[in-house]
C-alpha positions in Angstrom: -16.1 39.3 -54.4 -16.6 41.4 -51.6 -20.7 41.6 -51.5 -20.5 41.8 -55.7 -22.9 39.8 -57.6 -21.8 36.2 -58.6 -22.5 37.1 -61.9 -19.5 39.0 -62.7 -17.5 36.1 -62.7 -18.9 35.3 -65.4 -17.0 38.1 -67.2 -13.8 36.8 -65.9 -11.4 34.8 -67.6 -10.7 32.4 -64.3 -14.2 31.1 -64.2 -15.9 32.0 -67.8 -14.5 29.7 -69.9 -14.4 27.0 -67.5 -18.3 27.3 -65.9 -18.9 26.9 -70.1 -16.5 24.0 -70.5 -18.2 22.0 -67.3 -22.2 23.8 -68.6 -21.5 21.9 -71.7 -20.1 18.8 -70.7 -23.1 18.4 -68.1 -25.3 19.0 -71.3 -24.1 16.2 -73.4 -24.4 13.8 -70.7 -28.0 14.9 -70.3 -28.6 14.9 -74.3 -27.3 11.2 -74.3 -28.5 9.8 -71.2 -32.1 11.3 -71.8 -32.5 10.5 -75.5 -31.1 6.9 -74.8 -33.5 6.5 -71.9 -36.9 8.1 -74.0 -35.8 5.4 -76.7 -36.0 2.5 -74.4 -39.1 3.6 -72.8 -41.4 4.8 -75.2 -40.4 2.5 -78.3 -40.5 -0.6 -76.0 -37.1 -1.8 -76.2 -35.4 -4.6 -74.1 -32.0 -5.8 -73.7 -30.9 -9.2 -71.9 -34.8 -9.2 -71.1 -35.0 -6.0 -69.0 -37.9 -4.0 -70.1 -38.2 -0.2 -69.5 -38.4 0.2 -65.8 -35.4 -2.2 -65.0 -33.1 -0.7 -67.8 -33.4 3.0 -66.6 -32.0 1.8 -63.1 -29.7 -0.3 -64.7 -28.2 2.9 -67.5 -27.8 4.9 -64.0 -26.4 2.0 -62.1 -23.7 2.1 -65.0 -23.2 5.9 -65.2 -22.2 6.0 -61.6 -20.4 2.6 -61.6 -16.8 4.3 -62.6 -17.6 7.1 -59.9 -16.7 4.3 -57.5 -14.0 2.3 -59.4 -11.6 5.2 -60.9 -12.3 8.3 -58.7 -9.0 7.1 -56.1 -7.7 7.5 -59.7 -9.1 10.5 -61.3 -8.5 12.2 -57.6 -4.4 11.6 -57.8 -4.2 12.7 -61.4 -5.9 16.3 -60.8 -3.5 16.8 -57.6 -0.4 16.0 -59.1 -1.0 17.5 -62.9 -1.8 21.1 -64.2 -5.9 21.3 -64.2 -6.2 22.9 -67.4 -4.4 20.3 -69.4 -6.0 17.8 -67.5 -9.4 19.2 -68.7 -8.9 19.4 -72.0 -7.6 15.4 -72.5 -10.9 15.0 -70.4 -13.0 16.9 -73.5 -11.0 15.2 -75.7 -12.0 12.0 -74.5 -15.5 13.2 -74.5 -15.3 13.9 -78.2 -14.3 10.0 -78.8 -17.2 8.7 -77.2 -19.7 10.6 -78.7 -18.6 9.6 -81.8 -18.4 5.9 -80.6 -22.2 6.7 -79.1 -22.7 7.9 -82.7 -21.9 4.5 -84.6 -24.1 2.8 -81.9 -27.1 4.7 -82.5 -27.1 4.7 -86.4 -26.9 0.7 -86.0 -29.1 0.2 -83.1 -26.6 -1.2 -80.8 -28.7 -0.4 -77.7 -26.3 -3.0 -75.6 -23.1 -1.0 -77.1 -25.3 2.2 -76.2 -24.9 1.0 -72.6 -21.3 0.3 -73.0 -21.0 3.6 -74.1 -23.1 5.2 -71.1 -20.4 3.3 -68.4 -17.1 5.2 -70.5 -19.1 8.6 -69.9 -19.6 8.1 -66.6 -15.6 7.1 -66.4 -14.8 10.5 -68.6 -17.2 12.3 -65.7 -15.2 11.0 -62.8 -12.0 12.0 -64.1 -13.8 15.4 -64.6 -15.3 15.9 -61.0 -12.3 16.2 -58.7 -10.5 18.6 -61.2 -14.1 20.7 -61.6 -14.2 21.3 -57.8 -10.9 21.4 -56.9 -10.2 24.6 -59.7 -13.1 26.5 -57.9 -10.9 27.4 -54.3 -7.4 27.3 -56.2 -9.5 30.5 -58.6 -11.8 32.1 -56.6 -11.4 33.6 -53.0 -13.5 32.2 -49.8 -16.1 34.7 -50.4 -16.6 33.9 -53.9 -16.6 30.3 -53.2 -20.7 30.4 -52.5 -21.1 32.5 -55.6 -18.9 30.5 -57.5 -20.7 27.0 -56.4 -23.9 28.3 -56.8 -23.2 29.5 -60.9 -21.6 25.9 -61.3 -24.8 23.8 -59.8 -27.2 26.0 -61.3 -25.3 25.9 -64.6 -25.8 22.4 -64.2 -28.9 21.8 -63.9 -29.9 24.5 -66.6 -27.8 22.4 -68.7 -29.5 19.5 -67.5 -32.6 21.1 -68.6 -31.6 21.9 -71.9 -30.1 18.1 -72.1 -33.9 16.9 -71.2 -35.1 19.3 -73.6 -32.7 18.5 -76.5 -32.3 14.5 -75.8 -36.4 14.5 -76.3 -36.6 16.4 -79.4 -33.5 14.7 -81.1 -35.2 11.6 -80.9 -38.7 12.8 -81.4 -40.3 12.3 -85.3 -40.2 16.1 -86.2 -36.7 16.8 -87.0 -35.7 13.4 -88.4 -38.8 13.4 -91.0 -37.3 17.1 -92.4 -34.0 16.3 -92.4 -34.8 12.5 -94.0 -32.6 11.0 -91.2 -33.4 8.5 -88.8 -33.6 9.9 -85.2 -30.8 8.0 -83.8 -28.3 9.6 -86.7 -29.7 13.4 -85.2 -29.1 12.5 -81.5 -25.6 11.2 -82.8 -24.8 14.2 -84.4 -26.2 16.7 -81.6 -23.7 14.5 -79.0 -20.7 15.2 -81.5 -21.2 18.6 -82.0 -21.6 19.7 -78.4 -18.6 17.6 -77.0 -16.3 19.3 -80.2 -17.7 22.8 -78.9 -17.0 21.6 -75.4 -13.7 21.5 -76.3 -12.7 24.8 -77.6 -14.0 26.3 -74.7 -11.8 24.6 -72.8 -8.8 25.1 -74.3 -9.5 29.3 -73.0 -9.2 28.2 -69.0 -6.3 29.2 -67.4 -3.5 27.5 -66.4 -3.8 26.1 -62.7 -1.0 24.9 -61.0 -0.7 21.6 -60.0 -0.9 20.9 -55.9 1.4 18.6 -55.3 3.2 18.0 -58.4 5.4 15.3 -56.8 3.0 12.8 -55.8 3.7 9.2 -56.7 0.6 8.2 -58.6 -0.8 4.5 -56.7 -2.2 2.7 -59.4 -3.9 0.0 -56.8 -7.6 1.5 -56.8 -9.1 -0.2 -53.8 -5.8 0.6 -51.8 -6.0 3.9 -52.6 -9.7 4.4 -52.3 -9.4 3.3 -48.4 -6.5 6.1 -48.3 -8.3 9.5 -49.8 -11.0 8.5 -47.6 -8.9 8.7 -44.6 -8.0 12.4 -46.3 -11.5 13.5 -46.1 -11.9 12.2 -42.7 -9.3 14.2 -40.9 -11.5 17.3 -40.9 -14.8 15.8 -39.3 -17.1 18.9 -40.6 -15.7 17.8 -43.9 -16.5 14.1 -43.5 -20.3 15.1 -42.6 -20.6 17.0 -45.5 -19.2 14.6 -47.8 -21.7 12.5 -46.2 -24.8 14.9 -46.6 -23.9 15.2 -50.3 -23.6 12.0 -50.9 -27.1 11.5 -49.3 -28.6 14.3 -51.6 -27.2 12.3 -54.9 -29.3 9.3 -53.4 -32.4 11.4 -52.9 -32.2 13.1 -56.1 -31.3 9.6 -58.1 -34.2 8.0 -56.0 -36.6 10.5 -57.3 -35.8 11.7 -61.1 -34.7 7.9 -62.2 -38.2 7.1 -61.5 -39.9 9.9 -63.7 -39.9 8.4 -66.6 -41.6 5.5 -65.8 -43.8 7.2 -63.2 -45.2 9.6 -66.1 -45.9 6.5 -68.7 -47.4 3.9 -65.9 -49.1 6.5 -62.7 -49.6 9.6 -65.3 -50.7 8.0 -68.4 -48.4 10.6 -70.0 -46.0 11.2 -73.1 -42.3 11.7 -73.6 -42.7 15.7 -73.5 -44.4 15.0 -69.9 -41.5 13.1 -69.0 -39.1 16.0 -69.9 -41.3 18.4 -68.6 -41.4 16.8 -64.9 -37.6 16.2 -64.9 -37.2 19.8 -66.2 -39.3 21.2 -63.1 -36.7 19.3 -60.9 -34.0 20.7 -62.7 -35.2 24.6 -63.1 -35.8 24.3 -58.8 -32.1 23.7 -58.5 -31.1 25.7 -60.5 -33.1 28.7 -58.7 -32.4 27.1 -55.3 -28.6 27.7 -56.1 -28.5 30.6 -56.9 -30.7 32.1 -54.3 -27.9 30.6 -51.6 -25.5 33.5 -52.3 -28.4 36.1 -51.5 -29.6 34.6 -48.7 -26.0 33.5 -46.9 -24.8 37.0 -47.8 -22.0 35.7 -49.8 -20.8 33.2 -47.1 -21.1 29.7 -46.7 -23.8 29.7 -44.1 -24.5 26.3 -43.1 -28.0 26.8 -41.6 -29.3 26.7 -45.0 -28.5 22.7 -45.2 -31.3 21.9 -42.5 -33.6 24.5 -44.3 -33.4 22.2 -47.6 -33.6 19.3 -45.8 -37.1 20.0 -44.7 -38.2 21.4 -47.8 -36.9 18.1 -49.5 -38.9 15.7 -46.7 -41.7 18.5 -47.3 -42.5 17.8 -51.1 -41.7 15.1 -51.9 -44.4 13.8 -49.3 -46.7 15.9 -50.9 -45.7 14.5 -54.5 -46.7 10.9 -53.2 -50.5 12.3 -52.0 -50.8 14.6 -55.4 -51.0 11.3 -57.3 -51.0 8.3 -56.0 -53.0 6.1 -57.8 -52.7 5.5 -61.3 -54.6 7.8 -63.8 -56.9 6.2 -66.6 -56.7 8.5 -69.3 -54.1 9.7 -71.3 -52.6 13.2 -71.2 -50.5 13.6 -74.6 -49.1 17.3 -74.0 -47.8 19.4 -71.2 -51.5 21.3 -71.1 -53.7 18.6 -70.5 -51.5 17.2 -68.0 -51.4 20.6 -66.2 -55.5 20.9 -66.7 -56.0 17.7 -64.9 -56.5 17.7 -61.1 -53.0 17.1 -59.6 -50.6 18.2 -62.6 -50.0 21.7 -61.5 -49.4 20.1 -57.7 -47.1 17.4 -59.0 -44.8 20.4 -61.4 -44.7 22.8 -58.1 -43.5 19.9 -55.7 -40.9 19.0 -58.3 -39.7 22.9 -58.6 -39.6 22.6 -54.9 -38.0 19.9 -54.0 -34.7 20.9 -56.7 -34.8 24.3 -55.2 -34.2 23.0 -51.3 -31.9 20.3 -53.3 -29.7 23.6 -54.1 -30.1 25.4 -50.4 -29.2 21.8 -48.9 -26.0 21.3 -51.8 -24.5 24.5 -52.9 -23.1 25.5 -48.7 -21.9 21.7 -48.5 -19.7 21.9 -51.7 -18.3 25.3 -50.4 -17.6 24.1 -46.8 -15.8 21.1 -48.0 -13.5 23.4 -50.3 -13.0 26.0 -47.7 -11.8 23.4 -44.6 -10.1 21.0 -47.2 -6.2 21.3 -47.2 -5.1 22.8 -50.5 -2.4 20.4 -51.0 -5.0 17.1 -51.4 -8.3 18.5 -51.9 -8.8 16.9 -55.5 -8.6 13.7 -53.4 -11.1 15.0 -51.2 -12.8 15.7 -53.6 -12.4 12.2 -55.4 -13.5 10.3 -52.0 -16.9 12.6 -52.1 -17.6 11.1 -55.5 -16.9 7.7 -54.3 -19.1 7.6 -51.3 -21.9 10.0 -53.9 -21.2 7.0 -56.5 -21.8 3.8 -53.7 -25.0 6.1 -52.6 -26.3 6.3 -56.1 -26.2 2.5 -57.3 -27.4 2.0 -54.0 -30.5 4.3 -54.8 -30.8 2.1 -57.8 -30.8 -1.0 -56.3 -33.0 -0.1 -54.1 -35.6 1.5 -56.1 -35.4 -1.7 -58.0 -36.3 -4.2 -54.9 -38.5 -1.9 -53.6 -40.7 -1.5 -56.9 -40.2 -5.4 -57.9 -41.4 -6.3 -54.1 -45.2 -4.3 -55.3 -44.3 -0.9 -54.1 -45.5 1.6 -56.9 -43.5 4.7 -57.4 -45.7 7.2 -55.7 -45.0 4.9 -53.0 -41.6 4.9 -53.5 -40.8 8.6 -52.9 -42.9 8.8 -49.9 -39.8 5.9 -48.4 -37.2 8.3 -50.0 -38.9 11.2 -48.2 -38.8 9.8 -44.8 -35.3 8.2 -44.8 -34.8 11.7 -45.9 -35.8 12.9 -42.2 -34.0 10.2 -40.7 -30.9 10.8 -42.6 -31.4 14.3 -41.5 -31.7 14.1 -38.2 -28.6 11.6 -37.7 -26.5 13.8 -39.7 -27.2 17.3 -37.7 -27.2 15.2 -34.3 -23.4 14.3 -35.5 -22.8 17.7 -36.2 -24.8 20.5 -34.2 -23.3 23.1 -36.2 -25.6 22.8 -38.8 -28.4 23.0 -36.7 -27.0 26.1 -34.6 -26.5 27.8 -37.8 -30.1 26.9 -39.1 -31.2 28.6 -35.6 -29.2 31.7 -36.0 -30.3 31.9 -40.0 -33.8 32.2 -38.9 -33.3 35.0 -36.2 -31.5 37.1 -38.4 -33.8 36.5 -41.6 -36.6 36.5 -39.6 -36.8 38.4 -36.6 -33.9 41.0 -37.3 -31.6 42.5 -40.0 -28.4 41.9 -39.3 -25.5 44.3 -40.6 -22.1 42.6 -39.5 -19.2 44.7 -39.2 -15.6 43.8 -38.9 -15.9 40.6 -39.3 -12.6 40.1 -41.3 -10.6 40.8 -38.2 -11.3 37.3 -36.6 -8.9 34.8 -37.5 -9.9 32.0 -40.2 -7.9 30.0 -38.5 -6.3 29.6 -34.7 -7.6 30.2 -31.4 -8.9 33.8 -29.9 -11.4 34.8 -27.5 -14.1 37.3 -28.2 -15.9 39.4 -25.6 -19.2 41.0 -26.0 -21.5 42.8 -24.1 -24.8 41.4 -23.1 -27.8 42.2 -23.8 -30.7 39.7 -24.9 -30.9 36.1 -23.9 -30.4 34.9 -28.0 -26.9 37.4 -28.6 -24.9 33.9 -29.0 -27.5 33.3 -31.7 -27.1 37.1 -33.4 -23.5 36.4 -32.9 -23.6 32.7 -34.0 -25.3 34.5 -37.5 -22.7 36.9 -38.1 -19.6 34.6 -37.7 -18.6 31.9 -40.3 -16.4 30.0 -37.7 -17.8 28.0 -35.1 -17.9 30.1 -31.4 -17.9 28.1 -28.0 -19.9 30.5 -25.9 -19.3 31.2 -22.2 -23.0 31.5 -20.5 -24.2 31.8 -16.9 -25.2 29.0 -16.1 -29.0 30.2 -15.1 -29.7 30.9 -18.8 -28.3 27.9 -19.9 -30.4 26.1 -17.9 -33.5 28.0 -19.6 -36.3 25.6 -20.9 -36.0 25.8 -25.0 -32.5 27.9 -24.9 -31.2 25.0 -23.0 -31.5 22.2 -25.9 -29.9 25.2 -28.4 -26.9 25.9 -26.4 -26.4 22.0 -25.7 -26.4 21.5 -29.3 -23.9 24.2 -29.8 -21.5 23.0 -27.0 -21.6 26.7 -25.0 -20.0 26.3 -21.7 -21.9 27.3 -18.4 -19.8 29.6 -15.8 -21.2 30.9 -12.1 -19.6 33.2 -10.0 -17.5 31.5 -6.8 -20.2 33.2 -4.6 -22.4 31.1 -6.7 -21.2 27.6 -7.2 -17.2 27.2 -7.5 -16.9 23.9 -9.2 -19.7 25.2 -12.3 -16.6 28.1 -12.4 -13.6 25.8 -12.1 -14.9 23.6 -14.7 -15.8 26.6 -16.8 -12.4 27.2 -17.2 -10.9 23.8 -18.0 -14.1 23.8 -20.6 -12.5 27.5 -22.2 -8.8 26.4 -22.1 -9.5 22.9 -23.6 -11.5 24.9 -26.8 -8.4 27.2 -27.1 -6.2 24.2 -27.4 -8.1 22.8 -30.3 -7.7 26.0 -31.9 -11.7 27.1 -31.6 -13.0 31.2 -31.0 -14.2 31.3 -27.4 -16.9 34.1 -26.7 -17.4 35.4 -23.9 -20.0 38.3 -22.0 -17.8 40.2 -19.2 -20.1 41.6 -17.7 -21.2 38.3 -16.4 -24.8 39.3 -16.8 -27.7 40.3 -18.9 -28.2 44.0 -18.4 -30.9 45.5 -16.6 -30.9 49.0 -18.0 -29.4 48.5 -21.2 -26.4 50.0 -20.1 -22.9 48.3 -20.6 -21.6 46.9 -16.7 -18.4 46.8 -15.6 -16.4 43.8 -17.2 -15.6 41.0 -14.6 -11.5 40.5 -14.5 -12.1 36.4 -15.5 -10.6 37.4 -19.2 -7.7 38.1 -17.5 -7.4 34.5 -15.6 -8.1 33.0 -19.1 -5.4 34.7 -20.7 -2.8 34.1 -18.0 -3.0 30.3 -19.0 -3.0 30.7 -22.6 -1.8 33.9 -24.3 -4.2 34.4 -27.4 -5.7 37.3 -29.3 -9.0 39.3 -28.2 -11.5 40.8 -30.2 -13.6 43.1 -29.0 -17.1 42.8 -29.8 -20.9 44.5 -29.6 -24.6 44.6 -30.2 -26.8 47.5 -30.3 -30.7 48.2 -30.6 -31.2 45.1 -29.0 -32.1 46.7 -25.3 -36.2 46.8 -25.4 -36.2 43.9 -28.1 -38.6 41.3 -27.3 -35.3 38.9 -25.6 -34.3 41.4 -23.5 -34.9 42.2 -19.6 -36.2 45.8 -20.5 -39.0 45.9 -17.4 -37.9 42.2 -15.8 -40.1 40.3 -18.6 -39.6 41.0 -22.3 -40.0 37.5 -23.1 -44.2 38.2 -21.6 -44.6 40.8 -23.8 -45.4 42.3 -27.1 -42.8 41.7 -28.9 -40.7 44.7 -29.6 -38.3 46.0 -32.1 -38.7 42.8 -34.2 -37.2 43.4 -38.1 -35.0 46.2 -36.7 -31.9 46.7 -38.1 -29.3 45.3 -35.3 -25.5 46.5 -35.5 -22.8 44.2 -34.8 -19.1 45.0 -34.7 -15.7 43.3 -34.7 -13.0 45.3 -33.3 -9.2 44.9 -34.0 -7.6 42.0 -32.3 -5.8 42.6 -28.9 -2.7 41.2 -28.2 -2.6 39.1 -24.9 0.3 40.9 -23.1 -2.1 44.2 -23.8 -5.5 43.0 -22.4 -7.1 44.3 -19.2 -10.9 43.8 -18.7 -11.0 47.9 -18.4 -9.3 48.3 -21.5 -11.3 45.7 -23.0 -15.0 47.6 -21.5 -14.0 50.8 -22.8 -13.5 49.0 -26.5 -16.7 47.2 -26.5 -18.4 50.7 -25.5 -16.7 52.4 -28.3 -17.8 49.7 -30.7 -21.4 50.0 -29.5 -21.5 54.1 -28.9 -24.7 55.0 -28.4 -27.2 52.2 -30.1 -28.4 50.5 -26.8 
């Protein structure tokens, strides 16, 4: 994509007809699931003596159910089979359900209705690991944010019109001017979109299968135990199969509730309820596609803590906007936005599904990017296992919680904290995120950052980049600009820095002193570089071996050299300008006492060609880094 806009795949035939096939699908699940859910609650209905509350955790608690018994499944078949044909028996499958869902409605069948609900949610799991493994196999790495981003803000706009379209099938309006009952106009909405559905499929383009010779392993639990192994082999992976799966809990925890949280704490009606879960669904939708502006079209993972906050953030403020229940009645949307609280409850909602899509979309993209090709629909199949266990989880415990006396209000403030603790155990696994979430801020705060080059560091494989030094945060700047991790090589005085100290911790840089200074920090300096080169990680290092004093670049130290004579990999050259007289650097021995200067100032940083190893010298290697820089000090 190349810095164009995400929507232009939207003009293409590799995504098009496929972002309408999966916008569509998403929709009918939405139409059904909220229209069967505003019939139970507001007309009273109970099954196997469940009243309202207990039946809409129970209808999600089934939806997800086949997540966790067929994804193993569902995972095998899209990795071994052509993705297009797979997608279109998926749709029509779909089309036999609704029609099934049909027949139920028309003869009030609300236990059949649920029946119904647990075959959608099997038709959705076959669905999932084909949807998000035809994203990477279609688009390239740079499109991938883009690409996420259209899909889960398609979503939830489809969820939106689902809320919208499931209330008004089965409100009074339409079914007294057509003369129909409102079941038989719900039925025949779910028919007509899954037939649509269906034609819109049959336009994606043929995808070839992965590994067409896999022997399908019909045992579900055997195989569930081994495409989790799959997504464990890449740890970053893992984690964000993890974090995902964490956001499906939040999100279930919180928008399962709405319905009975606007009838029993809001004294509300159904358009309140479709309202609320609307605001949720309109905040994701913005939050994902506002992740490809603000990660510059790559998967920048700092965003993930961002939304974690923001989730923690409002939906703690949704518990003190209202929580005690309200004594009279708001029947539409305006009196319930008149009323003290209502505005405050609609904004925290927005809010919470927007950091929901900054927290989601750079998850989904990392764990397509870093999964292997050849079994990434498995990967993808063990992330909706571990989302589906997650999910009935968050069912079952919203359910003891709330039958133990907990209200709802009450109820997300819990969700909200074990979202901080979730949080923090998650980012303490993997500091990446957290480095990233650092580096974000500098360079959307403090600076504007214009990479440069940045294509000629490897995706992939070992290589040491040198830099020159100027400011105590350029691993930071650098950290920003780079979509692979960096180890960076630090004296061992600034990594020692109060503050600074926890950051480079957290992002494993390595501490180096002269042998004038202390020869075993040196020594073990170098065992510290060579082990990160074996593992195939980008080392950075500053040759000059200190910050500069006059903003000048120094003469690069010969320890490059000695790195390279005991493992031969490729060099990129590497450097910052307009950082001398910035606020972090040693302009008059104590920027970091003064005004701060140069802040928002637009800060240049280049990638130079890789170097061979038999071809590197530290002079050669100074006079490419002053080159890069010329004269922007």
């Amino acid at each position: 994509m190349s810095g164009q806009s995400q929507f232009k795949l939207l003009q293409q035939r590799r995504f098009a007809p496929f972002f309408v096939t999966q916008f569509l699908g998403a929709l009918n699940d939405n139409v059904f699931r909220n229209g069967l859910v505003i019939l139970i609650t507001f007309q009273g209905i109970v099954i196997a003596g469940m009243d309202h509350t207990q039946l809409a955790n129970v209808a999600a608690g089934l939806f997800i159910l086949p997540y966790f018994l067929f994804s193993a499944t569902a995972g095998q078949l899209a990795d071994k089979y052509e993705k297009s044909m797979l997608i279109r028996r998926v749709k029509l499958l779909e089309i036999g359900l609704m029609a099934a869902a049909c027949v139920a409605l028309v003869t009030g069948s609300y236990a059949l209705l649920l029946l119904v609900l647990f075959f959608m949610g099997l038709q959705s799991t076959m669905f999932g690991p084909v949807k998000y493994a035809y994203l990477p196999q279609q688009l390239a790495d740079d499109e991938l944010i883009g690409g996420n981003a259209l899909v889960e803000s398609g979503t939830y706009i489809a969820i939106i019109l689902g809320l919208i379209a499931g209330g008004i099938a089965v409100g009074d309006e339409i079914a007294a001017a057509l003369g129909v009952s409102k079941q038989a106009v719900l039925g025949a909405c779910l028919v007509g979109v899954a037939v649509t559905g269906y034609l819109a499929s049959r336009e994606i383009p043929v995808t070839r299968a992965v590994d067409p010779d896999l022997r399908i392993n019909w045992n579900a639990w055997q195989e569930t135990w081994h495409i989790v192994q799959f997504a464990r082999e890449e740890r970053s992976v893992f984690l964000s199969i993890l974090g995902i799966s964490w956001f499906w809990f939040y999100g279930s925890a919180m928008t399962i509730q709405i319905p009975a949280y606007t009838l029993d704490i809001l004294n509300g009606s159904e358009s309140i309820t479709t309202f609320l879960l609307a605001a949720f669904a309109v905040g994701v939708g913005i939050g994902s596609l506002l992740c490809e502006r603000l990660s510059g079209h790559r998967i920048e993972l700092g965003l993930v803590p961002f939304g974690a906050i923001g989730m923690s953030w409002f939906a703690i403020d949704l518990y003190f906007a209202n929580p005690d229940a309200h004594a009279v009645a708001a029947t539409t949307i305006a009196e319930f936005l008149s009323r003290p609280g209502g505005s405050r409850i609609w904004f925290d909602l927005v809010m919470i599904g927007a950091f929901g899509g900054f927290y989601s979309v750079p998850l989904y993209a990392l764990i397509q990017q870093r999964s292997k090709r050849s079994h990434l629909s498995r990967i993808i199949a063990a992330n909706n296992i571990i989302n589906a266990v997650l999910m009935v989880t968050a069912a079952i415990m919203s359910m003891v919680l709330l039958n133990a006396g907990l209200s709802i209000p009450q109820l997300f403030f819990v969700v909200a904290v074990l979202n901080v603790l979730v949080a923090v155990y998650i980012f303490s696994l993997l500091p990446e995120f957290l480095l990233r979430f650092l580096a974000w801020i500098v360079v959307t705060v403090l600076y504007r950052i214009k990479p440069q080059g940045v294509e000629n560091l490897p995706v992939k494989g070992p290589a040491v980049v040198v830099c020159n030094h100027v400011s105590y945060i350029d691993p930071i700047i650098l950290s920003a600009c780079v979509p692979q991790p960096m180890r960076f090589v630090m004296w061992y005085k600034i990594f020692q820095m109060p503050l600074l100290n926890f950051i480079f911790r957290t992002g494993k840089a390595i501490p180096i002193a002269s042998a004038r200074e202390d020869v075993e920090i040196m020594n073990e300096a170098f065992e510290k570089v060579d082990a990160e080169l074996a593992a195939g990680r980008i080392v950075c290092i500053f040759p000059e071996g200190a910050i500069t004093r006059d903003g000048e670049i120094a003469r690069f130290r010969p320890g490059i050299e000695k790195i390279l004579a005991r493992r031969p990999v490729p060099v990129i050259p590497a450097s910052l300008g307009r950082l001398w007289g910035s606020w972090f650097s040693r302009r008059r021995d104590g920027g970091l006492r003064k005004i701060p200067g140069r802040l928002f100032a637009r800060i240049p940083v280049r990638f130079g060609k890789a170097v061979p190893p038999s071809e590197v010298t530290a002079a050669r290697l100074e006079i490419l880094v002053r080159t890069l820089r010329g004269d922007e000090r």
